[in-house]
C-alpha positions as CSV (number, residue, x, y, z in Angstrom):
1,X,-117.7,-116.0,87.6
2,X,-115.2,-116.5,85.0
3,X,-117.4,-113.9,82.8
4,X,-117.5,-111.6,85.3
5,X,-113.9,-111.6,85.9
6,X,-113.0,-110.8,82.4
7,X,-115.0,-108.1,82.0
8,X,-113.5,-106.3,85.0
9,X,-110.1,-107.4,83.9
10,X,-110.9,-105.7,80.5
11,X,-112.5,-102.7,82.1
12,X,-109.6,-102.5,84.2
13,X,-107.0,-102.5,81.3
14,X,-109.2,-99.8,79.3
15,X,-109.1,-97.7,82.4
16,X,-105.7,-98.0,83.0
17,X,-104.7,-97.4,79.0
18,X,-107.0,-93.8,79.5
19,X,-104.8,-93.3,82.5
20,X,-101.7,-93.7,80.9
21,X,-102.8,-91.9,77.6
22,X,-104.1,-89.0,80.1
23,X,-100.8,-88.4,82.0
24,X,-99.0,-88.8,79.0
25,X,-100.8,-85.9,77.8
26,X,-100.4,-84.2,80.7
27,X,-96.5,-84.5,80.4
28,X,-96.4,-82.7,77.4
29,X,-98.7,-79.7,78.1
30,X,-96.1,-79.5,81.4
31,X,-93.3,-79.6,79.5
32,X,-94.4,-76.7,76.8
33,X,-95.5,-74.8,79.4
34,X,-91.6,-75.0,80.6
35,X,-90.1,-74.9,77.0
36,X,-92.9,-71.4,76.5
37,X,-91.2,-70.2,80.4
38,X,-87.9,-70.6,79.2
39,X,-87.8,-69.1,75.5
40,X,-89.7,-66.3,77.5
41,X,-86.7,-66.0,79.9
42,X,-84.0,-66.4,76.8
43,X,-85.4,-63.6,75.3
44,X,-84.9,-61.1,77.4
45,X,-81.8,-62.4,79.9
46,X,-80.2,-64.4,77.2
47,X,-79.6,-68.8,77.7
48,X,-77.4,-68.4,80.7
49,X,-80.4,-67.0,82.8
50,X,-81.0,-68.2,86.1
51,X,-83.3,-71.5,86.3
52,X,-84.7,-70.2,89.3
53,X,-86.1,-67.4,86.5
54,X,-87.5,-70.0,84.6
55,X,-89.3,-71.6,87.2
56,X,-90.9,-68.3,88.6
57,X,-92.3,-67.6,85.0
58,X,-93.3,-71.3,84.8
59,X,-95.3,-70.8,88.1
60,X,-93.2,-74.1,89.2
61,X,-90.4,-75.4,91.3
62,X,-86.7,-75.3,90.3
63,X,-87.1,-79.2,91.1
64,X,-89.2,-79.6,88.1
65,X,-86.8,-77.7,85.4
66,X,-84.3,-80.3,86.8
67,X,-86.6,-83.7,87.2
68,X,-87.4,-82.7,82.9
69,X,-83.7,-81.1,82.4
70,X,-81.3,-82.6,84.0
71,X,-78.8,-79.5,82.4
72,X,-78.7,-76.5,80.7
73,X,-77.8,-78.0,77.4
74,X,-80.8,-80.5,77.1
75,X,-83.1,-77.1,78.0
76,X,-81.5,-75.1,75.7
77,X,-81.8,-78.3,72.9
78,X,-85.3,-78.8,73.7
79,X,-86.3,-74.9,73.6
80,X,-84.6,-74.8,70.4
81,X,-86.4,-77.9,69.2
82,X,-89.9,-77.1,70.7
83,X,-89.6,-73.7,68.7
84,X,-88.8,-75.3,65.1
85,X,-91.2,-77.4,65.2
86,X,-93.9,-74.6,66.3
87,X,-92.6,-72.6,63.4
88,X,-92.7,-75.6,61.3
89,X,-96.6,-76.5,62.3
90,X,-97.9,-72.5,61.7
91,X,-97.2,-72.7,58.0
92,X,-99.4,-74.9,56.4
93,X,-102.1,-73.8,59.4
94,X,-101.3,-70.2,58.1
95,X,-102.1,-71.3,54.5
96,X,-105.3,-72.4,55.6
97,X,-106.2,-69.4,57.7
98,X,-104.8,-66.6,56.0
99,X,-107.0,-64.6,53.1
100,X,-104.2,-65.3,50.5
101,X,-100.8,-67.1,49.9
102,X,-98.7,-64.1,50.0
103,X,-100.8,-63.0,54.0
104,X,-99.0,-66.3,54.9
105,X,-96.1,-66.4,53.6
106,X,-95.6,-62.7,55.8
107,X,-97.2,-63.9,58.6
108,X,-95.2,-67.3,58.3
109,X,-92.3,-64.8,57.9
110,X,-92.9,-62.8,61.1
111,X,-92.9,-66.3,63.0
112,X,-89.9,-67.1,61.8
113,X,-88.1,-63.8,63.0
114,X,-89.3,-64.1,66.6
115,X,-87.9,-67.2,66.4
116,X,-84.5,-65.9,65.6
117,X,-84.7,-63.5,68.2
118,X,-85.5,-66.1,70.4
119,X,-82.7,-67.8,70.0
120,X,-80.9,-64.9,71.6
121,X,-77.7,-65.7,73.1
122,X,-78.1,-69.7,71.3
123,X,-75.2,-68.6,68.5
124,X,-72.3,-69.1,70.6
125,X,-73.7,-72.0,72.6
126,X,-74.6,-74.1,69.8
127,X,-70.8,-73.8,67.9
128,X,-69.8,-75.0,71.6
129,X,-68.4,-78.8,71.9
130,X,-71.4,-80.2,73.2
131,X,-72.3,-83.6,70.9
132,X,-75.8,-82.5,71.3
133,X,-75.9,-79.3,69.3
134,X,-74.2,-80.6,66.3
135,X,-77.3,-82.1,64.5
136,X,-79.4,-78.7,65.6
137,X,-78.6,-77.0,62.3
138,X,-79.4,-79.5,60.0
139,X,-82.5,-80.5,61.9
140,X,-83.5,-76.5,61.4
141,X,-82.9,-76.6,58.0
142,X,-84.7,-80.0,57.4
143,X,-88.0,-78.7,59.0
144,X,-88.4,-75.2,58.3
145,X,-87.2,-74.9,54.4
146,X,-89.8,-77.2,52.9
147,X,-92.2,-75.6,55.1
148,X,-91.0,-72.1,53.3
149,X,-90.5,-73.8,49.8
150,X,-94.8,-74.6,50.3
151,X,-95.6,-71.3,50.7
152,X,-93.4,-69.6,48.2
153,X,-95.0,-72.1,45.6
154,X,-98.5,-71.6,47.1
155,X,-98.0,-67.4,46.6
156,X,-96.1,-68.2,43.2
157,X,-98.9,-70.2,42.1
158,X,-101.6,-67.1,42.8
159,X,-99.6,-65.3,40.9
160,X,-98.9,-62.9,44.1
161,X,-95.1,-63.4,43.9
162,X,-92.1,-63.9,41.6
163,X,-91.8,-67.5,41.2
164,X,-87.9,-67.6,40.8
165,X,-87.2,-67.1,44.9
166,X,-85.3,-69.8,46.7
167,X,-86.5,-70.9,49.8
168,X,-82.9,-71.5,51.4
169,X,-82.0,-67.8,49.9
170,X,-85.3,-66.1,51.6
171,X,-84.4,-67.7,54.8
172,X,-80.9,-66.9,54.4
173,X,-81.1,-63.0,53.7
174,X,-84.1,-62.9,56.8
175,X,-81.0,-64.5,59.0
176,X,-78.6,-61.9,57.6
177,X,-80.8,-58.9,58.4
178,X,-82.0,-60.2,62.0
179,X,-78.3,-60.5,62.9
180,X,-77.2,-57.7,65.2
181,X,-80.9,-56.6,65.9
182,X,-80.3,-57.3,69.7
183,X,-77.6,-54.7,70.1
184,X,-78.1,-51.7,68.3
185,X,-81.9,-50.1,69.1
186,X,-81.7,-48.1,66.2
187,X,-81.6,-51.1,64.1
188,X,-85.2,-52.4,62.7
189,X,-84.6,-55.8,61.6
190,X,-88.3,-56.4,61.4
191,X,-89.0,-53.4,58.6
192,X,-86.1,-54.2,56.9
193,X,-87.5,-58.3,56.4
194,X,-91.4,-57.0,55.5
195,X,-89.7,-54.7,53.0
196,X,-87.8,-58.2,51.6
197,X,-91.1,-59.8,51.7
198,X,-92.9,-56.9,49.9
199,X,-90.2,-56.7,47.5
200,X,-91.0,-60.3,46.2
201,X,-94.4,-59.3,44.8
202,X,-95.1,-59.7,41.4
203,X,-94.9,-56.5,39.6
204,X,-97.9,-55.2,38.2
């Protein structure tokens, strides 16, 4: 009896532990799927958009933003998060996929300016007072420039590029030219960046 008993006991626990693992899991692909919703939403009506919005692109209830994000600020933390750590994870998968160093580094590139169009409207919110957004900038720089500084090195290294570009400087001057690109149509932030990125090839 006493064997039988442990070995449901254990069978139990094992079950239990796949349970827990499984919902766990589960948590997370709900809560990308409302981190996705609401940089979807940010985009195009800007960080003070409805929830109500966010929901409806989430294909969930209002009650659900809420129950994961109690406010505003820890959505617009967590869609800020969520997305720098996306960009940070594409570029060493890029450097795998892509034919050479330098189709990364572009593609990497191209991320990395949705990104700052996604963050449409975040400027203003994140100089706000809120204790939250004060390690947001460091926590950017921390996970995105080494990400950059590999794939400079890695195009360097093929000989594709100049080897003498800074990784904080590249990011930099793609900040400068994306700012502005949500209010003037006329202004193509995107040619102007692949024409930065072109320009760093090695001349022939």
């Amino acid at each position: 009896m006493s064997d039988t008993d442990g070995s449901g006991s254990g069978s139990g626990s094992k079950e239990t532990g796949r349970a827990g693992r499984s919902k766990r899991t589960d948590a997370r692909r709900n809560e990308k799927t409302l981190l996705d919703a609401a940089a979807t939403v940010f985009v195009t009506s800007g960080v003070d958009a409805p929830v109500r919005d966010i929901a409806a692109e989430a294909g969930v209830g209002v009650g659900t933003i809420y129950r994961h994000f109690p406010t505003r600020a820890d959505l617009i933390i967590a869609v800020y998060r969520h997305q720098v750590e996306a960009c940070a994870e594409a570029g060493p998968a890029l450097l795998e996929s892509s034919a050479t160093p330098h189709t990364a580094l572009r593609e990497w590139i191209s991320l990395f300016v949705d990104f700052l169009v996604t963050k449409h409207g975040l400027a203003g919110v994140l100089q706000s007072d809120n204790s939250g957004f004060e390690t947001l900038h460091a926590y950017f720089l921390d996970r995105l420039v080494p990400v950059c500084s590999r794939l400079l090195v890695a195009a360097a290294a093929s000989g594709e590029i100049r080897s003498d570009m800074d990784a904080y400087a590249l990011m930099r001057g793609v900040g400068n030219l994306c700012i502005g690109a949500d209010s003037d149509p006329r202004y193509d932030a995107r040619r102007l960046v692949d024409l930065l990125v072109t320009g760093l090839r090695q001349p022939h």
